[in-house]
C-alpha positions in Angstrom: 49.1 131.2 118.3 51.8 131.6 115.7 50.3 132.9 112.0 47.1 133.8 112.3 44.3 134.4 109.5 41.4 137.6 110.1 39.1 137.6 107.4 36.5 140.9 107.9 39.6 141.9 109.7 39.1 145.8 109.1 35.6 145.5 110.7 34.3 146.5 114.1 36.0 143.2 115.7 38.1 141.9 113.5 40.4 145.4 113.8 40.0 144.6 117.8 41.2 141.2 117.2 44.0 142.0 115.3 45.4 144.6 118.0 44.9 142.0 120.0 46.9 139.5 118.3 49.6 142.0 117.9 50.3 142.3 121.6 50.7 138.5 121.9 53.0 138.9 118.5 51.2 136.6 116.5 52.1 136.6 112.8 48.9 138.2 111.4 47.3 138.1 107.4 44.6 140.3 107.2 41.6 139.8 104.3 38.9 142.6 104.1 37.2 144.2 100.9 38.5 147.8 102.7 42.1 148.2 103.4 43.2 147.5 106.8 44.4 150.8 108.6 47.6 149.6 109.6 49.5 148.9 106.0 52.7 147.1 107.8 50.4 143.9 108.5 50.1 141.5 105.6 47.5 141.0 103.7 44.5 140.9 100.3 42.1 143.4 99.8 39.1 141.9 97.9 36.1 139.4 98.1 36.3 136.2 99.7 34.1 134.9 96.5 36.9 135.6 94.3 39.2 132.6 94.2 42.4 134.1 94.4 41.8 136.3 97.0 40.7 133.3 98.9 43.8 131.2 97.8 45.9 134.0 98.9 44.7 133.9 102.2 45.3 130.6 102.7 49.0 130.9 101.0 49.5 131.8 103.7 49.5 128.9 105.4 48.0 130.0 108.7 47.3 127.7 111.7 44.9 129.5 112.9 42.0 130.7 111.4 39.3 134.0 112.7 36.4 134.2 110.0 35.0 137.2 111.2 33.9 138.0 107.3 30.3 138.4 107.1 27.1 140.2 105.6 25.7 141.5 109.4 22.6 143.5 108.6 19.5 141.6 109.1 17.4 143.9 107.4 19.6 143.9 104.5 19.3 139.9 104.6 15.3 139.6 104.1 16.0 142.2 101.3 18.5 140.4 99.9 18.4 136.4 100.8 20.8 135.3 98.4 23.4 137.4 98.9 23.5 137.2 102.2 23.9 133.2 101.5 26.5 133.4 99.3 28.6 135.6 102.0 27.6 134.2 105.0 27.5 130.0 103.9 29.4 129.4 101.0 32.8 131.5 102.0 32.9 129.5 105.1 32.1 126.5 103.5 35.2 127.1 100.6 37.3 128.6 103.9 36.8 125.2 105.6 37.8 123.2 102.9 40.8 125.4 102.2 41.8 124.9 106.5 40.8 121.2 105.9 43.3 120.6 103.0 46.4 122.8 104.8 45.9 121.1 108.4 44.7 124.3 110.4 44.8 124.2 113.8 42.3 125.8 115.3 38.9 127.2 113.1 37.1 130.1 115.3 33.9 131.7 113.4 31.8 134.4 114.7 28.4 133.6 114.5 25.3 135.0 116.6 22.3 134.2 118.9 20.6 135.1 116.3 20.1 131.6 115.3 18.1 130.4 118.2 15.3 133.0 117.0 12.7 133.6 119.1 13.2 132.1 122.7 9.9 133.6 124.4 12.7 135.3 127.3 13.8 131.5 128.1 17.9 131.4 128.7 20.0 130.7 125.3 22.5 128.3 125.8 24.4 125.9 123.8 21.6 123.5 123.8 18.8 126.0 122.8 17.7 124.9 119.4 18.3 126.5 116.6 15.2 128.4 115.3 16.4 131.1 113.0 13.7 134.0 112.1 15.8 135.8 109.6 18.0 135.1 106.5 21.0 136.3 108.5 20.6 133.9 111.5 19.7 131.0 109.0 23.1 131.9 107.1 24.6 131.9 110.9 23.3 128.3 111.9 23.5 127.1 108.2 27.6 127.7 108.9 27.6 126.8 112.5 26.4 123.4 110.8 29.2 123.4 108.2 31.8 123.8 111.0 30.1 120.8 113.1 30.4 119.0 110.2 33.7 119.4 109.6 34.8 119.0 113.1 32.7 115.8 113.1 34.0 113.9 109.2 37.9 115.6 109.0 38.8 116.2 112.7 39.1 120.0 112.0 39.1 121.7 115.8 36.2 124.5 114.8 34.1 126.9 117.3 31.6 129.0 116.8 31.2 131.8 118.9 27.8 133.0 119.3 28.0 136.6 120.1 25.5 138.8 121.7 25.4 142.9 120.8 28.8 143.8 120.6 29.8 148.0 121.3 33.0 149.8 121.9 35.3 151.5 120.2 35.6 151.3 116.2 32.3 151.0 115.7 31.4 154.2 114.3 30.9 153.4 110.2 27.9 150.9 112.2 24.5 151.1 111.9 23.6 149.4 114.9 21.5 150.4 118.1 24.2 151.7 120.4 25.8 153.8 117.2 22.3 155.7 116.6 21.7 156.3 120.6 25.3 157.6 120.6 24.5 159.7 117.4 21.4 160.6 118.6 22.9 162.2 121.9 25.8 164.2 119.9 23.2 165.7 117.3 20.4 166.3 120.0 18.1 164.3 118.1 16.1 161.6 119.3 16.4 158.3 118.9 13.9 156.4 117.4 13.2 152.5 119.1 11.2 149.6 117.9 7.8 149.3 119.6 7.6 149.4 123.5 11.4 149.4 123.7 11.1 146.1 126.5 12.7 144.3 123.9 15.9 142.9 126.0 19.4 142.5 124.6 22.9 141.5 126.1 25.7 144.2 125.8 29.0 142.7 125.0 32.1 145.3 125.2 34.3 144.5 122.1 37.2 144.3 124.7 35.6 141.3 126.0 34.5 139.8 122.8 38.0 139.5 121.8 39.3 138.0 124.7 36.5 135.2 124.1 37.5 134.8 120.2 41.1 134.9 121.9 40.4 132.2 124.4 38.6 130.2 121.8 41.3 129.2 119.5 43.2 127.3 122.1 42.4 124.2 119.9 40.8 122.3 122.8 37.3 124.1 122.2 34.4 122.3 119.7 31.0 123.1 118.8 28.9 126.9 119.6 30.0 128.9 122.4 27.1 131.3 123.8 28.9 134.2 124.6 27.7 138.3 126.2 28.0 138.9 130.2 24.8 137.2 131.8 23.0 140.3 132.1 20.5 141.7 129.7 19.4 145.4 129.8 16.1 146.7 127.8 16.2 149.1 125.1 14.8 151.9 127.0 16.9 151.0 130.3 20.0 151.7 127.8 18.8 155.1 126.8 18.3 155.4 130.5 21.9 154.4 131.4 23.5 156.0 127.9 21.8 159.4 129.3 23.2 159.4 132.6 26.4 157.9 131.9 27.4 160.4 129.1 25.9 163.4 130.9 23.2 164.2 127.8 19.5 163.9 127.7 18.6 161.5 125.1 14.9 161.4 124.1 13.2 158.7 122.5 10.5 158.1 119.6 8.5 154.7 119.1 7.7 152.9 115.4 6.3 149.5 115.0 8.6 146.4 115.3 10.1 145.0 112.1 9.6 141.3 111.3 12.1 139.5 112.8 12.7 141.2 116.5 13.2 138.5 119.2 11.6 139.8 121.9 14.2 139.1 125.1 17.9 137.8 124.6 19.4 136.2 127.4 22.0 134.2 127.5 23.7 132.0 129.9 27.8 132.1 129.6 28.2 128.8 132.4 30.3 127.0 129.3 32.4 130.0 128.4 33.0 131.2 131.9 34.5 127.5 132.9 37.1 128.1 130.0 37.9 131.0 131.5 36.3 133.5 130.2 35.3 136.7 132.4 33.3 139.5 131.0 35.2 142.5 132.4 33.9 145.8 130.8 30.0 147.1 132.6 28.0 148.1 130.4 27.9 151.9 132.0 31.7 152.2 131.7 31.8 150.8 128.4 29.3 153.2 127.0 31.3 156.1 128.8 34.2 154.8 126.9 32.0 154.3 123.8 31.1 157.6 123.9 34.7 159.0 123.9 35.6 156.9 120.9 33.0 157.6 118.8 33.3 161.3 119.0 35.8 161.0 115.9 34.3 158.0 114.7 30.4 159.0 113.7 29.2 158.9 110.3 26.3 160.8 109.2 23.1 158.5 109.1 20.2 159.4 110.4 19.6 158.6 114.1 15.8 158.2 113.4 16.2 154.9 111.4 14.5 152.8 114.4 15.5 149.9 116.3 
């Protein structure tokens, strides 16, 4: 893949990535507002709004390009539209005219099913319609658009990868559903869920999303890419599974639904799977291995923040 660009590269993913891009000894620049963990990789510390730190990324000169760099918390995107805007749209749009100018490769963004919205438990694939219910998953499909359009007036090979709930290792300093269940179990606390808890979701091992975001930058790839394992799992069956998986009774508490909650997620991966992709982590193994790896990982937040 020879030199490789991670923005968000200290994240959840985008530390995966990078490990993973180490064992096929790319040459890797890392950009992050936190210092990456491993100081022998190259790289800029600081906001991708800030000019220079965005023209020393692209110094760089990388031919490849992971934009992993995002503002993820949907609740914090209805509290805050604008700033989730100018993280989530206008970085990727100065990001793809920086790749446009030096020639990149291969452009490979992480976006989300979050910007189909609400699909009434219909299958998501690539063709499902983009219906956003959130500032987040506009911001999503507002930069899957910028990518398309790039692809589409400068020839610049872009793919978005539309990731379902990604879990694994490294994703401690998260506030996600998955973190607070696992928090939840260690503190003997219960876990709080949003309202029935037959809200369906696709668990995607981080293991497995890297080998898609891997498999994506090939160059020959254009337009979204749905990608999970095929299989989703409600919120309660997970605190079912986590339980019995982990060996500890977790119990559960109910609050109402926040605006915003699709209802089922369920994705089809026919397109990724005839690239090659495989999803090769189940979701009971993973959260066994979930569990070991966060047990130096958790930070204190409260497990009762709801779901």
């Amino acid at each position: 893949m020879g030199r490789v660009l991670v923005t968000g590269a200290s994240g959840f993913i985008g530390s995966a990535l990078v490990a993973g891009l180490r064992t096929k000894r790319s040459d890797v620049f890392v950009v992050d507002l936190a210092p990456f963990p491993d100081r022998s990789i190259a790289g800029v510390v600081g906001d991708l709004r800030d000019p220079d730190v965005l023209a020393a990324a692209l110094a760089f000169a990388p031919e490849t390009i992971f934009h992993l760099a995002a503002r993820t918390s949907v609740l914090q995107s209805v509290r805050d539209p604008q700033g989730v805007y100018d993280v989530n749209v206008d970085v990727t749009q100065r990001l793809l005219e920086g790749a446009r100018k030096i020639e990149v490769a291969s452009f490979v963004f992480a976006s989300s099913n979050a910007v189909v919205g609400e699909t009434s438990g219909a299958i998501i694939d690539e063709s499902t319609p983009m219906r956003p219910l959130t500032p987040y998953g506009a911001t999503k499909a507002a930069a899957e658009m910028l990518c398309s359009a790039y692809t589409e007036s400068y020839g610049l090979p872009t793919c978005a990868v539309r990731f379902t709930n990604v879990y694994g290792h490294g994703m401690g300093a998260k506030d996600t559903f998955v973190v607070r269940l696992m928090r939840a179990a260690a503190s003997q606390r219960p876990v709080t869920i949003y309202g029935d808890g037959l809200q369906e979701r696709d668990y995607l091992h981080v293991d497995d999303a890297t080998s898609a975001l891997l498999n994506a930058a090939d160059g020959h790839l254009a337009g979204p890419l749905t990608l999970g394992t095929g299989i989703s799992t409600s919120v309660l069956a997970l605190c079912r599974l986590a339980s019995t998986a982990i060996g500890v009774p977790i119990d559960v508490v109910h609050t109402d639904a926040p605006a915003g909650e699709m209802r089922a997620v369920r994705v089809d991966i026919s397109k990724a799977r005839s690239l090659g992709f495989t999803p090769t982590v189940p979701l009971r193994e993973g959260l066994i291995r979930t569990w070991g790896a966060l047990q130096s990982e958790l930070e204190p937040v409260d497990p009762t923040a709801g779901r």
